[in-house]
N, C-alpha and C positions, 0 to 999 in steps of 0.2 A: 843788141839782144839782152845783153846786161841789165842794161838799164829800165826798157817794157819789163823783164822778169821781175823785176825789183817794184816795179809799181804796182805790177799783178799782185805779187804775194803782200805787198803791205796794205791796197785797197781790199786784199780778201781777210787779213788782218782784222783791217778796222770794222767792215760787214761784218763779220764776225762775232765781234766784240758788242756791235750795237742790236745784232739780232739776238744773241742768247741775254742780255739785258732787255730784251722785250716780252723774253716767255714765246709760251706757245696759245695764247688763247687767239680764237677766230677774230677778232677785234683788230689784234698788234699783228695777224697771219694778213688782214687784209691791207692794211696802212704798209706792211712794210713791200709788201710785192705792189701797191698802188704806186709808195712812193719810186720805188725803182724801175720799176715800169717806166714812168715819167725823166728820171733818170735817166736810164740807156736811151729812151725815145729819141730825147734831148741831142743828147752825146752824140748818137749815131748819125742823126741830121747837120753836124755839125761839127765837123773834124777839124775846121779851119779855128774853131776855138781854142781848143787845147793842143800842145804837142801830141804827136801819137800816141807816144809811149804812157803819157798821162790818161789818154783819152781811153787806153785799153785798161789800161789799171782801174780806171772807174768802172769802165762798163763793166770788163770779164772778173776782174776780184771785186772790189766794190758790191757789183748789186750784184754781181755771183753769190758772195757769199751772202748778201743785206735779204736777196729775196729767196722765198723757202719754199721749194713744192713741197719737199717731202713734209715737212708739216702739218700744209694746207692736205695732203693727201691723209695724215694721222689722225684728224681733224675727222676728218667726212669716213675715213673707216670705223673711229671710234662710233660716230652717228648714226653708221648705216648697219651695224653691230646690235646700236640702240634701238633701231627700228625708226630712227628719225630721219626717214625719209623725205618727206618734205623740208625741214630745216639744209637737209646736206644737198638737195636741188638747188633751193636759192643762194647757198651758200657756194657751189658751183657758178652757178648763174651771176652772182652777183662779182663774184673773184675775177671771170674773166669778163664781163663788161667794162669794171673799173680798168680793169689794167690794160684792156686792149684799148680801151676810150682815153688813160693817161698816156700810154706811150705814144698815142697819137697826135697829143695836144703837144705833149713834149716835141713830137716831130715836126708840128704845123709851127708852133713859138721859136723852133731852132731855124727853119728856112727865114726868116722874120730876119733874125741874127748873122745868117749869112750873107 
């Protein structure tokens, strides 16, 4: 139990650390939940790769903390505020294609691996 804790809170550490060094523009709001997306995909197809405790540190702290709704949500209320409706459609649109479509690829490459 020690030890999952310990990877939780240091993978939410380090997401952390790489997320607020990314800002908050729609650009690094969509790279960073694309890339985690693919991440946990990954990971979760694949538990025979890492130890547990590793493998939840990545997933649950890791891209917990790496990928951002609430951002992606500040983003599209600032927009929709603006009257930029259309930008905050595709910018919806385009967040969860990428990211349902990476965690998928991550999923389909990790049964590969197993």
């Amino acid at each position: 139990m020690i030890i999952t804790m310990s990877t939780i809170i240091i993978g939410a550490g380090l997401g952390a650390l790489i997320r607020w060094n990314l800002g908050i523009s729609p650009v690094g709001i969509l790279g960073i939940n694309a890339f985690g997306s693919f991440v946990a995909g990954f990971l979760v197809k694949s538990p025979a790769l890492l130890h547990p405790a590793l493998s939840l540190g990545l997933i649950v702290g890791f891209c917990g903390a790496l990928t951002t709704f609430s951002g992606f949500a500040v983003v599209n209320v600032r927009w929709l505020e603006q009257g930029e409706f259309f930008k905050t459609l595709v910018f919806v649109l385009l967040n969860n294609a990428t990211c349902l479509s990476l965690c998928y690829l991550g999923w389909i490459l990790a049964k590969r691996f197993s």
